[in-house]
Structures are given as C-alpha cells and as structure tokens.
C-alpha positions in Angstrom: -11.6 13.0 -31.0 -9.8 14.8 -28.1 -12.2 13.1 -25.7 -11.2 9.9 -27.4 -7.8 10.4 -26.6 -8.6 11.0 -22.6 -10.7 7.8 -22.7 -8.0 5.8 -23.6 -4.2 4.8 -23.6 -2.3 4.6 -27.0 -2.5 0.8 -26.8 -6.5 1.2 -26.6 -7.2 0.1 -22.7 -10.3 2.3 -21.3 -8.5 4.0 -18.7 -11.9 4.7 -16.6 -12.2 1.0 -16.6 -9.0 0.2 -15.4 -9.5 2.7 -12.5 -12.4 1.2 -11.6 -10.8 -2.6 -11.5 -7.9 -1.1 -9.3 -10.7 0.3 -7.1 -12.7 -2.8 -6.5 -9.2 -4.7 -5.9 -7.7 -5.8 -2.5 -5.4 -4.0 -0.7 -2.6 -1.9 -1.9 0.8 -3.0 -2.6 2.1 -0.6 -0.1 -1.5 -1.5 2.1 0.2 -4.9 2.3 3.6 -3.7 3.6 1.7 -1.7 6.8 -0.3 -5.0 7.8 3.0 -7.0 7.5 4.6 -4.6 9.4 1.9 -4.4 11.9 2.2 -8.2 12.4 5.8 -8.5 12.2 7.0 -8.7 9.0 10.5 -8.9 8.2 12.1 -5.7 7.2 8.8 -3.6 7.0 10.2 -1.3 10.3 9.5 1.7 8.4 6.2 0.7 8.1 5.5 -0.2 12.1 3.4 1.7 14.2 5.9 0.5 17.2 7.3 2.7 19.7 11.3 1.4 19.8 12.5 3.3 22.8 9.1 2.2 24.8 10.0 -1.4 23.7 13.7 -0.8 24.9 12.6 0.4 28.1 10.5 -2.6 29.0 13.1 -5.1 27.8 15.0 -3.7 30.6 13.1 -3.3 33.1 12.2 -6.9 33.2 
C-alpha cells in the first residue's frame, strides 16, 4: 500500500506518468521567456543575454 501511495496523487493521477508527459513536452514556461528574450521580447530583460553598457557604448559612438 505505501508504494501505492508514491505511485499516485490523492485524486488517482500516476505521477510517473505525468513526469514522463512533462518530459516529452516542448519547451518550458520559463524556456519560453529566455527565447523571447533572446529575440526581443517585451519585458523579458531579466531574461537577456545582452550586454547594456556595451550596447550604450556603441549607441554613442555612432
């Protein structure tokens, strides 16, 4: 029975099974936020690989 209980959630969903589904899915919700941000998203800068102060200095040096 106390294998039972690891097996599954109170409501009865096979967690195993579950954890397999979420592996087999697409990308992550926070996987979606880095792309975004990596293509210019709005309001994903904590997400961005981009150097600000290198970007400032070009801007004005042009």
């Amino acid at each position: 029975m106390e294998e039972n209980k690891e097996k599954y959630t109170v409501a009865g969903t096979d967690i195993e099974e579950v954890k397999r589904k979420n592996a087999e899915s697409g990308l992550s919700y926070n996987e979606v936020k880095a792309l975004l941000a990596s293509t210019g998203g709005l309001e994903t800068s904590v997400y961005s690989n981009t150097d600000v102060e290198e970007i400032k200095k070009k801007l004005n040096s042009d």
